[in-house]
PDB file of N, H, CA, C and O in Angstrom:
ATOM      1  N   UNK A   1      -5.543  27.664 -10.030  1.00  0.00           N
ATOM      2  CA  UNK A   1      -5.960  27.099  -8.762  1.00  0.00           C
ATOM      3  C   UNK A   1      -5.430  25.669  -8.674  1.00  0.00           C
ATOM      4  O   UNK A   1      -5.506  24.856  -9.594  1.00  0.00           O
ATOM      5  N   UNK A   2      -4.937  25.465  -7.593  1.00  0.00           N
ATOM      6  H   UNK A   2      -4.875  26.126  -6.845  1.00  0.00           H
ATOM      7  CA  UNK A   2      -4.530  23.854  -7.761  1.00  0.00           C
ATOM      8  C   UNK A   2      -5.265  22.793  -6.934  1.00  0.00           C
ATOM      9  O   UNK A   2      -5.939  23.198  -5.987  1.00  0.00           O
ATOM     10  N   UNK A   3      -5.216  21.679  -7.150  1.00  0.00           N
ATOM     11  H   UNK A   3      -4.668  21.351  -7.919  1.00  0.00           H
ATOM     12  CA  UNK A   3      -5.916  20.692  -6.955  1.00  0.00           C
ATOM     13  C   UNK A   3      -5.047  19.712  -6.074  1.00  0.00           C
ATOM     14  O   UNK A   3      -3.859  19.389  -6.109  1.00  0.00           O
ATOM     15  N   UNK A   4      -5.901  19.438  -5.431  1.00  0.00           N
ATOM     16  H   UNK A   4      -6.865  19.701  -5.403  1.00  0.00           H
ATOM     17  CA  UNK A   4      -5.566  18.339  -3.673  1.00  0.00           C
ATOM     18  C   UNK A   4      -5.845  17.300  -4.167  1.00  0.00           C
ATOM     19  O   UNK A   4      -6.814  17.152  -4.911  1.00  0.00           O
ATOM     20  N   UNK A   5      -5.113  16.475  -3.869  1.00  0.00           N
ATOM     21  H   UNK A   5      -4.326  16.596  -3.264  1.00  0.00           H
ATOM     22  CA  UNK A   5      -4.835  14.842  -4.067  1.00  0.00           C
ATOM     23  C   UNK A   5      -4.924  14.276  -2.652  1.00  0.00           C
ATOM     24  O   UNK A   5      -4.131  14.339  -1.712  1.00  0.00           O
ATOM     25  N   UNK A   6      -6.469  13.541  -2.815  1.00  0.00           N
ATOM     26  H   UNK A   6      -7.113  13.490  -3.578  1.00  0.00           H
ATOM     27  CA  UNK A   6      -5.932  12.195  -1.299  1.00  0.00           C
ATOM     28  C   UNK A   6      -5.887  10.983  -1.753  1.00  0.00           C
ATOM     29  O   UNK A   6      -6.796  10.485  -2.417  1.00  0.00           O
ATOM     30  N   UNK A   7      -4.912  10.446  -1.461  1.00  0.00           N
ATOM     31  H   UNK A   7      -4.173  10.850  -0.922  1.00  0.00           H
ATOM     32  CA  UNK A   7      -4.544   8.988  -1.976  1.00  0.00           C
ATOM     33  C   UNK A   7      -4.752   8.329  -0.810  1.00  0.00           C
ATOM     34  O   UNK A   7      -4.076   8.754   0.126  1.00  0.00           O
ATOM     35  N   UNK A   8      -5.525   7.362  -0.561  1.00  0.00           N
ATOM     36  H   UNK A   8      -6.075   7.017  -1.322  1.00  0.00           H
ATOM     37  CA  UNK A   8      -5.354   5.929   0.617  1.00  0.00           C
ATOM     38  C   UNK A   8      -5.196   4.631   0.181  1.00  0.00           C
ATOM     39  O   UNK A   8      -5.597   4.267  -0.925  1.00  0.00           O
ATOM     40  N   UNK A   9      -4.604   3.854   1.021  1.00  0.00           N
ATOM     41  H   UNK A   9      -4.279   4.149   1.920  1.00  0.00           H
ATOM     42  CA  UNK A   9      -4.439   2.372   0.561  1.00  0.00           C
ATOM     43  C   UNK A   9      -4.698   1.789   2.092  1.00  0.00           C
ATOM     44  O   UNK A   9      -4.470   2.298   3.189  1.00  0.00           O
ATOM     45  N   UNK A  10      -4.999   1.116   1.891  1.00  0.00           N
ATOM     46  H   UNK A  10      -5.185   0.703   1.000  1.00  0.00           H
ATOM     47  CA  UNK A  10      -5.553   0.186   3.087  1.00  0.00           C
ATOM     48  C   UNK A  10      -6.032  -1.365   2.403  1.00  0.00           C
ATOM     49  O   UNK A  10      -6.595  -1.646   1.346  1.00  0.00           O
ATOM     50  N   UNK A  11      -5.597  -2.074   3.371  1.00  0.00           N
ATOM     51  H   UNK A  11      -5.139  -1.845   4.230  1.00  0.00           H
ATOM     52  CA  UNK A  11      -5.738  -3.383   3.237  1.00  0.00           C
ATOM     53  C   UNK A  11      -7.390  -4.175   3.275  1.00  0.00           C
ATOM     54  O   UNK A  11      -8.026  -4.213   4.328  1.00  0.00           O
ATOM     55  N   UNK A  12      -7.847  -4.678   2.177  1.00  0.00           N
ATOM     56  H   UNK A  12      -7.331  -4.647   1.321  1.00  0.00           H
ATOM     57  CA  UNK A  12      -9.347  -5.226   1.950  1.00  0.00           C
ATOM     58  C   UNK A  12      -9.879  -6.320   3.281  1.00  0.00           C
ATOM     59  O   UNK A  12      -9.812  -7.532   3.485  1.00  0.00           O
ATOM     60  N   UNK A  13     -10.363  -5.268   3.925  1.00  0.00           N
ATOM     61  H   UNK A  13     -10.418  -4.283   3.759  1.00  0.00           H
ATOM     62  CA  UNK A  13     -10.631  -5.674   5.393  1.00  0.00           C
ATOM     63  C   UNK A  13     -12.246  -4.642   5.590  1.00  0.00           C
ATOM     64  O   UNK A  13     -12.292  -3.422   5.434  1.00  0.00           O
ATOM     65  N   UNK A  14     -13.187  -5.350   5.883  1.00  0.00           N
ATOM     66  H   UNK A  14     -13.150  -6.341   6.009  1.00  0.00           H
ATOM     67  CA  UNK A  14     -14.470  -4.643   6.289  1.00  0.00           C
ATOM     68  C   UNK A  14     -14.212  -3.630   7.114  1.00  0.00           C
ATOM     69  O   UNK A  14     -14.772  -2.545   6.952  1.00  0.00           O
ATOM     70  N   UNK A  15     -13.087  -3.905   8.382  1.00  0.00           N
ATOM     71  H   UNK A  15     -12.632  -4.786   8.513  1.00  0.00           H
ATOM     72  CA  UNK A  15     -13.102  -2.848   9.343  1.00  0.00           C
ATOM     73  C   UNK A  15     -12.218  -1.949   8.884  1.00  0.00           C
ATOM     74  O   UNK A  15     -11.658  -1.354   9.805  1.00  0.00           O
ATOM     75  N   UNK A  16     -11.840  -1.587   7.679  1.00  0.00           N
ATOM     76  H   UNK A  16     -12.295  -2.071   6.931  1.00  0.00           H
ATOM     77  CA  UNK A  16     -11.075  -0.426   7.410  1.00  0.00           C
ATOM     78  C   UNK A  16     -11.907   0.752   6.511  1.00  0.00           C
ATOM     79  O   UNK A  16     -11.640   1.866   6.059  1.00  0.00           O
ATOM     80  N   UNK A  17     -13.181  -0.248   6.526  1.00  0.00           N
ATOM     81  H   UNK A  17     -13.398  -1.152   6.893  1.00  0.00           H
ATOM     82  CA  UNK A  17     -14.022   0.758   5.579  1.00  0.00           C
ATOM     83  C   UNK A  17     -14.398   2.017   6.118  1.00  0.00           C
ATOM     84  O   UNK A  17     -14.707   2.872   5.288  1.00  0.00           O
ATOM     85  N   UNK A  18     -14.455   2.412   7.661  1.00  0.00           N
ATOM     86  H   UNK A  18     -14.204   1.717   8.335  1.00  0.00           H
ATOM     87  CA  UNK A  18     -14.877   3.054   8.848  1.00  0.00           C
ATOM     88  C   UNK A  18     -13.540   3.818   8.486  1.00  0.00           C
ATOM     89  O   UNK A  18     -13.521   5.033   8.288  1.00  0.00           O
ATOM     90  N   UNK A  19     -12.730   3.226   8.436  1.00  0.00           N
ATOM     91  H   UNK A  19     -12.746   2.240   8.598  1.00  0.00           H
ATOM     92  CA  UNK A  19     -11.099   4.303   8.816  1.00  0.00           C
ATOM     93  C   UNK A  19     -11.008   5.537   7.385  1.00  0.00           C
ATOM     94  O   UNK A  19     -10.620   6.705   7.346  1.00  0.00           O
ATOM     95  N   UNK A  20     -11.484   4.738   6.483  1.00  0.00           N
ATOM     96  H   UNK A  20     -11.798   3.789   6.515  1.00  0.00           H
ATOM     97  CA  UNK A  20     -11.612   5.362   4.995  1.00  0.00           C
ATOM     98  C   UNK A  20     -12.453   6.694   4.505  1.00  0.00           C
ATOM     99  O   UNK A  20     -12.324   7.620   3.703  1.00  0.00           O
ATOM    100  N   UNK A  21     -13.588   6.117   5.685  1.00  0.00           N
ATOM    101  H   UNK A  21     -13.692   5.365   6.336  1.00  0.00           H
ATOM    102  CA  UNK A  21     -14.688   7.066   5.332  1.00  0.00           C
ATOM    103  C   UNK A  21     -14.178   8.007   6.574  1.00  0.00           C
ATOM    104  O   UNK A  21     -14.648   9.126   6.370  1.00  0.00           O
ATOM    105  N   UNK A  22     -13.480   8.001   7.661  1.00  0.00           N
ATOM    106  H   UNK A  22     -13.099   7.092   7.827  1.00  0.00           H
ATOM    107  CA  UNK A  22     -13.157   8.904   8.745  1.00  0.00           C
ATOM    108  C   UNK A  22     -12.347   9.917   7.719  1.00  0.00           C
ATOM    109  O   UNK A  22     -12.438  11.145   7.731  1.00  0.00           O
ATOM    110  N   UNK A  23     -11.524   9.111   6.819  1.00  0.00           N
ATOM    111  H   UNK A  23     -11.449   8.114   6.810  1.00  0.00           H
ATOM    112  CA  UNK A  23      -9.904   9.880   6.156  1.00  0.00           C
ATOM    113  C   UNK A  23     -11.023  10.915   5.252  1.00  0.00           C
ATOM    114  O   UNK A  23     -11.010  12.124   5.485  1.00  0.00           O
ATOM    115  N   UNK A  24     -11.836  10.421   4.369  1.00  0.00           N
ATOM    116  H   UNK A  24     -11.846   9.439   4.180  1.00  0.00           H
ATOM    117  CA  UNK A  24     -12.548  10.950   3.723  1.00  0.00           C
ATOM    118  C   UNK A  24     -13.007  12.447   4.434  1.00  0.00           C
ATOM    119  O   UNK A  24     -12.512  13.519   4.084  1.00  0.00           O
ATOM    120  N   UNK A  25     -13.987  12.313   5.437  1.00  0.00           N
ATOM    121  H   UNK A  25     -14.388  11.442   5.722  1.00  0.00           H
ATOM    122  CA  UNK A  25     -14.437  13.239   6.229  1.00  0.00           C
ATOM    123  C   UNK A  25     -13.590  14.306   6.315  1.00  0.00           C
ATOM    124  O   UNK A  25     -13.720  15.428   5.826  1.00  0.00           O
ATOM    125  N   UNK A  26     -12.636  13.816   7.036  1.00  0.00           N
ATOM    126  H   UNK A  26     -12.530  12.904   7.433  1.00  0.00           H
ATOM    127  CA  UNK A  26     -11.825  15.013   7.425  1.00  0.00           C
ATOM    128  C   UNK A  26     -11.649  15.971   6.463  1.00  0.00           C
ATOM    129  O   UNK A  26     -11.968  17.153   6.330  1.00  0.00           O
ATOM    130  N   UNK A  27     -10.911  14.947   5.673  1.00  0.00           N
ATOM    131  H   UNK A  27     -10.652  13.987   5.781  1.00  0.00           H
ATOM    132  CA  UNK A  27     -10.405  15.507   3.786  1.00  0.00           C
ATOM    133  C   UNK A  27     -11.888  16.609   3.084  1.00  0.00           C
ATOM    134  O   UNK A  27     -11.732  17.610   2.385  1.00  0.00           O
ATOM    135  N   UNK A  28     -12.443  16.367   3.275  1.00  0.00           N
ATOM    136  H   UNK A  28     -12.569  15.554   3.844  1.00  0.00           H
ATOM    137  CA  UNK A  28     -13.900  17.062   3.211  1.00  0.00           C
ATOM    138  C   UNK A  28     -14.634  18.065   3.591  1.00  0.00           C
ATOM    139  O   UNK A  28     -15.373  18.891   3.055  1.00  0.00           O
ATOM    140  N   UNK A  29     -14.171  17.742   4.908  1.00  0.00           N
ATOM    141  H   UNK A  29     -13.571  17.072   5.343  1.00  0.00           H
ATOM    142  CA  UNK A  29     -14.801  19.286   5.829  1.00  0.00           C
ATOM    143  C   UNK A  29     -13.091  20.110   5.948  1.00  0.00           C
ATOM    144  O   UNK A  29     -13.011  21.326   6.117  1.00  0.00           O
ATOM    145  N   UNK A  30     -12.564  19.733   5.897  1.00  0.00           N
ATOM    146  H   UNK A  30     -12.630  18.744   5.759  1.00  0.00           H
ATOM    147  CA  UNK A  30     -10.772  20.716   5.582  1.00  0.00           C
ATOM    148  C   UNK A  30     -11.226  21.243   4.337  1.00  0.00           C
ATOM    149  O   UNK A  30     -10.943  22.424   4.537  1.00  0.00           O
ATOM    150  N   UNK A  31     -11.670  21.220   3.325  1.00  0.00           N
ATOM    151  H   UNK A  31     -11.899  20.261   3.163  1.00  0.00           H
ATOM    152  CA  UNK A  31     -12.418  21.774   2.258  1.00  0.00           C
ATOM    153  C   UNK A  31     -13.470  22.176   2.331  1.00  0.00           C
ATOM    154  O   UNK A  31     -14.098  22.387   1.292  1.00  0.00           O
ATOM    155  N   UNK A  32     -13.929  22.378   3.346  1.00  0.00           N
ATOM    156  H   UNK A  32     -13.420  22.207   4.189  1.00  0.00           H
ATOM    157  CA  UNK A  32     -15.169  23.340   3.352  1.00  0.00           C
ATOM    158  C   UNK A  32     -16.262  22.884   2.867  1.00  0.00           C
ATOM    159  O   UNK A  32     -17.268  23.593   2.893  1.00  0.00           O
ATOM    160  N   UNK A  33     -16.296  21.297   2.193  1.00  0.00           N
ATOM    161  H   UNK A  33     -15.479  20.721   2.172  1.00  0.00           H
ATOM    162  CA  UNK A  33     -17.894  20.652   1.615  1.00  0.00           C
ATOM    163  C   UNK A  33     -18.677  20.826   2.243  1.00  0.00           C
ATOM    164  O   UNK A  33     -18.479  20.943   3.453  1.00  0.00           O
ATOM    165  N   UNK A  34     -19.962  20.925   1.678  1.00  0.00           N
ATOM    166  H   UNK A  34     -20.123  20.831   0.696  1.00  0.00           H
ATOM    167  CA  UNK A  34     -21.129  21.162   2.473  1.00  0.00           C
ATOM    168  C   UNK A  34     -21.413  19.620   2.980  1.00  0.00           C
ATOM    169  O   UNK A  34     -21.091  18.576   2.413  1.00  0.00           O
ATOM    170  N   UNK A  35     -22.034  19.780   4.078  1.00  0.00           N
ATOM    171  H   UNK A  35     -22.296  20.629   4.538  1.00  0.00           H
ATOM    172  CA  UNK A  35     -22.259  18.056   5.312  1.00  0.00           C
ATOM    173  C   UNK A  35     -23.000  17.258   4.327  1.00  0.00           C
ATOM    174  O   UNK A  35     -22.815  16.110   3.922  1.00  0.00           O
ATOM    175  N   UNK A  36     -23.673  17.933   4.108  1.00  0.00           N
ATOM    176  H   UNK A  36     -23.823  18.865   4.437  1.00  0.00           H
ATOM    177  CA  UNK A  36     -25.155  16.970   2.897  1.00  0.00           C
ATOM    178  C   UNK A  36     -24.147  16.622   1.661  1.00  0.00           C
ATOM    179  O   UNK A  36     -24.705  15.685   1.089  1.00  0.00           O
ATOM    180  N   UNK A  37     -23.499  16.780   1.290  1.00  0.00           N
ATOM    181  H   UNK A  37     -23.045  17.542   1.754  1.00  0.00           H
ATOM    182  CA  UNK A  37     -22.793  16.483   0.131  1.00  0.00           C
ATOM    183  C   UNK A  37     -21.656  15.688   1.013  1.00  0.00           C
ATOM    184  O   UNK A  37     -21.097  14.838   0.320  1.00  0.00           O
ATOM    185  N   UNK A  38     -21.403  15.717   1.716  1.00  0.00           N
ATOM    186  H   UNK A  38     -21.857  16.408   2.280  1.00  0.00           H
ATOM    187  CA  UNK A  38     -20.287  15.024   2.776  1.00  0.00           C
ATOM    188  C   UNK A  38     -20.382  13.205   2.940  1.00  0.00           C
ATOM    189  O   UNK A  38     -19.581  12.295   2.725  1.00  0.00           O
ATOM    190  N   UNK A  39     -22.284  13.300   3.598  1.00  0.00           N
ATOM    191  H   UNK A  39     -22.935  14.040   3.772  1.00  0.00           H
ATOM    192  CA  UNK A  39     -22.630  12.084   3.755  1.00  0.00           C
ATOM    193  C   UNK A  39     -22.947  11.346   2.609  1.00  0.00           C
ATOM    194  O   UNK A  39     -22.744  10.132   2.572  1.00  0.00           O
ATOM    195  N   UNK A  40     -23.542  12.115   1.443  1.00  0.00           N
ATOM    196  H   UNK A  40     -23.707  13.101   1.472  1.00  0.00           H
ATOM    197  CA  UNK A  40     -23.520  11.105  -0.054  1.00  0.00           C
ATOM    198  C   UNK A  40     -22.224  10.506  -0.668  1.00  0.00           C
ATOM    199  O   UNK A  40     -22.203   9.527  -1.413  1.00  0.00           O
ATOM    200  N   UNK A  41     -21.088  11.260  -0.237  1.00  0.00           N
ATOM    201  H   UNK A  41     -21.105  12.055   0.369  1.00  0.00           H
ATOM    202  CA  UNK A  41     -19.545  10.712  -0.131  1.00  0.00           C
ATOM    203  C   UNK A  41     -19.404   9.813  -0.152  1.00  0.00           C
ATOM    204  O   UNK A  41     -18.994   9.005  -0.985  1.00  0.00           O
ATOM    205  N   UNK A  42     -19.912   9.776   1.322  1.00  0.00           N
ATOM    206  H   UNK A  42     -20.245  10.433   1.999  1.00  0.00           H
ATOM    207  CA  UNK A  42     -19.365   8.699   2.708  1.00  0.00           C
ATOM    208  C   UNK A  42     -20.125   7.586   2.195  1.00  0.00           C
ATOM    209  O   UNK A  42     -19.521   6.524   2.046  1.00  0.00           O
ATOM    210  N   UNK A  43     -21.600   7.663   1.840  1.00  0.00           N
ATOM    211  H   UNK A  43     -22.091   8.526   1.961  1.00  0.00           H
ATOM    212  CA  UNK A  43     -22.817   6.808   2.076  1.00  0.00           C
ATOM    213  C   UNK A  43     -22.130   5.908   0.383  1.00  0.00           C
ATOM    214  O   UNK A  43     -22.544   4.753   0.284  1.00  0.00           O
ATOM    215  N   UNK A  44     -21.287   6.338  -0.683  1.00  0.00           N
ATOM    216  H   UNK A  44     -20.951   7.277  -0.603  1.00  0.00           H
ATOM    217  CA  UNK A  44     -21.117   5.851  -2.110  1.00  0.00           C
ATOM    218  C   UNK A  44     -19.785   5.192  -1.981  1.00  0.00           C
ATOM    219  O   UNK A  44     -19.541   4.098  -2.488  1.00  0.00           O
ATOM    220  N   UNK A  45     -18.495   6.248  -0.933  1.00  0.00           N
ATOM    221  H   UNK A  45     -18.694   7.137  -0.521  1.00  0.00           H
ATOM    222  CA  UNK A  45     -17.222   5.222  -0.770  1.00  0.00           C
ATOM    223  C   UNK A  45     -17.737   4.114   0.264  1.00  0.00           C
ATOM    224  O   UNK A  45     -17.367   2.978  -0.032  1.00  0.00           O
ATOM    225  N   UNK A  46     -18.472   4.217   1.350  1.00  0.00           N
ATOM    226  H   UNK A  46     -18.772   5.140   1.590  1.00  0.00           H
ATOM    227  CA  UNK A  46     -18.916   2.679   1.842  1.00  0.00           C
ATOM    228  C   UNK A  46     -19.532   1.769   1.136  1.00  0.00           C
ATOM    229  O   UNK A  46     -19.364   0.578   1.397  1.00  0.00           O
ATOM    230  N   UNK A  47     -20.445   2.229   0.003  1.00  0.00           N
ATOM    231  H   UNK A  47     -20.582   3.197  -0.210  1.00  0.00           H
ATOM    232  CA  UNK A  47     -20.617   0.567  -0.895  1.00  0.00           C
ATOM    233  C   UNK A  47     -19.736   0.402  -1.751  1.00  0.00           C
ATOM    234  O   UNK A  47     -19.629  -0.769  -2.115  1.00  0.00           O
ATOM    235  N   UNK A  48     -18.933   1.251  -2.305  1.00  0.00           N
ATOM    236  H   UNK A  48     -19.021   2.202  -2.010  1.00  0.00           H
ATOM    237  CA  UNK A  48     -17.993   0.819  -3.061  1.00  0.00           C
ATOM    238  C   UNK A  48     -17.400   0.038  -3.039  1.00  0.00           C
ATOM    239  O   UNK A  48     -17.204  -0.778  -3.939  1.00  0.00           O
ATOM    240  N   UNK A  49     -16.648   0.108  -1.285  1.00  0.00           N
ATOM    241  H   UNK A  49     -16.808   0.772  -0.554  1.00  0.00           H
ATOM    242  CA  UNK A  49     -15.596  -0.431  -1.029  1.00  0.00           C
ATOM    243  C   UNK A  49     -15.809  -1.876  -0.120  1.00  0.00           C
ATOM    244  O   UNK A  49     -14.953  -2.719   0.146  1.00  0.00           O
ATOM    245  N   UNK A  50     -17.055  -1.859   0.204  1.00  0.00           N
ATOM    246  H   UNK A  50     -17.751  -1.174  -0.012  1.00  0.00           H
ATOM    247  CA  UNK A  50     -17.943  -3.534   0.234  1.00  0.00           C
ATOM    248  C   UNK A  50     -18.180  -3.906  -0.964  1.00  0.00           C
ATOM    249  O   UNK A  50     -18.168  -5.137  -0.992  1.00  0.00           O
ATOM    250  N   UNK A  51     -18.399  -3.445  -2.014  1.00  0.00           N
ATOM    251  H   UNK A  51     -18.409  -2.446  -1.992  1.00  0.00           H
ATOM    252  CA  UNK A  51     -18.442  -4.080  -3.102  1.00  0.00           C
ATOM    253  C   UNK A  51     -17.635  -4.966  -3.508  1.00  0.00           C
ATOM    254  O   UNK A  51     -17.721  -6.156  -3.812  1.00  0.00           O
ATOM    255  N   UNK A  52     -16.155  -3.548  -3.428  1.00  0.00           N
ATOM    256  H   UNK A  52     -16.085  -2.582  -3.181  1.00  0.00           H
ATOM    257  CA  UNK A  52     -14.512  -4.427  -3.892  1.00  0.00           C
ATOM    258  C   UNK A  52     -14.512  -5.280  -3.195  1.00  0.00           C
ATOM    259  O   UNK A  52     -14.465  -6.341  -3.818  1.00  0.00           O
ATOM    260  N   UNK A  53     -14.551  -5.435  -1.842  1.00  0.00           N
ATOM    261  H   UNK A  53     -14.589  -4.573  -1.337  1.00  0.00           H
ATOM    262  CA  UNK A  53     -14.481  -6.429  -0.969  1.00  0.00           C
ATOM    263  C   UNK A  53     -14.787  -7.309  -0.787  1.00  0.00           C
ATOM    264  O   UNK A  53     -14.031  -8.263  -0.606  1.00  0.00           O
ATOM    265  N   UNK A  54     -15.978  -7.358  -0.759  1.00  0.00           N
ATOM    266  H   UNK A  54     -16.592  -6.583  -0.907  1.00  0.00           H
ATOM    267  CA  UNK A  54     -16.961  -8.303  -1.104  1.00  0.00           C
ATOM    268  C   UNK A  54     -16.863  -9.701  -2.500  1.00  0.00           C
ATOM    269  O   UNK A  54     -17.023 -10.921  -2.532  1.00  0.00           O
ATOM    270  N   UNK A  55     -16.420  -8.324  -3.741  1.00  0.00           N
ATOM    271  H   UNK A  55     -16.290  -7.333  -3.716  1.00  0.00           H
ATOM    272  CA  UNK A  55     -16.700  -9.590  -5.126  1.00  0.00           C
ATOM    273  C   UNK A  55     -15.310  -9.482  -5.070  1.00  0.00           C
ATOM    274  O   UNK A  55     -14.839 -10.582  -4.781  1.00  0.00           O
ATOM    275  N   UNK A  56     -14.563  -8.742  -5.203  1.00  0.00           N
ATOM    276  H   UNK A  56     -14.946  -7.849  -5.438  1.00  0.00           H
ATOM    277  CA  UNK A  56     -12.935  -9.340  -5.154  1.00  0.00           C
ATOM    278  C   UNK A  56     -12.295 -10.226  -4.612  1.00  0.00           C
ATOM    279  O   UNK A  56     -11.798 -11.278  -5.016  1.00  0.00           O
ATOM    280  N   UNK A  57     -12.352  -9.619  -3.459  1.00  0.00           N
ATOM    281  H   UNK A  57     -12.756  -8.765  -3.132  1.00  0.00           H
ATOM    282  CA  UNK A  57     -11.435 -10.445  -2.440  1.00  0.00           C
ATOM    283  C   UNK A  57     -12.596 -11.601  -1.579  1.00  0.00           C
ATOM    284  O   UNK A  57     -12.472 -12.222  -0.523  1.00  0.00           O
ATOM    285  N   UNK A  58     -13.606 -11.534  -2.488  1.00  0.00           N
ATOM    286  H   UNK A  58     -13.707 -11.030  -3.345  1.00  0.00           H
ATOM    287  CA  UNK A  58     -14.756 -12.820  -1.721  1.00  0.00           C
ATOM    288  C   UNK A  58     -14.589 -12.942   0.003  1.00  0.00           C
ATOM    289  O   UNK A  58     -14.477 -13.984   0.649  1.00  0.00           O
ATOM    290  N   UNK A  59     -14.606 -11.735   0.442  1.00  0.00           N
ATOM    291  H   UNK A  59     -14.696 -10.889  -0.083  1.00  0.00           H
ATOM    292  CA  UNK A  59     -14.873 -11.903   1.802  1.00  0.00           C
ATOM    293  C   UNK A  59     -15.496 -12.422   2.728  1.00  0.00           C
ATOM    294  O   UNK A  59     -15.238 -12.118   3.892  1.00  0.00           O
TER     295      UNK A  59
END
């Protein structure tokens, strides 16, 4: 069985966190995830990526 790769890069910007978690989604329900497992995704790559943002790049 083979395995799907989504790679994104986007620039450390708050408003791309929305675009990330959209790419995510899609990538997600095109796989058939169940929604409830969809939004714990969504709800773990959005602090993540305020996190990076946040202590990295001191936004």
């Amino acid at each position: 069985m083979g395995k799907d790769l989504l790679v994104l890069s986007f620039s450390a910007r708050v408003e791309n966190i929305r675009v990330a978690r959209s790419c995510i989604r899609t990538f997600l329900g095109l796989k058939k995830v169940d929604e409830d497992e969809i939004f714990k995704i969504e709800l773990a790559l959005n602090e993540a990526i305020a996190n990076i943002i946040e202590h990295t790049y001191k936004y």
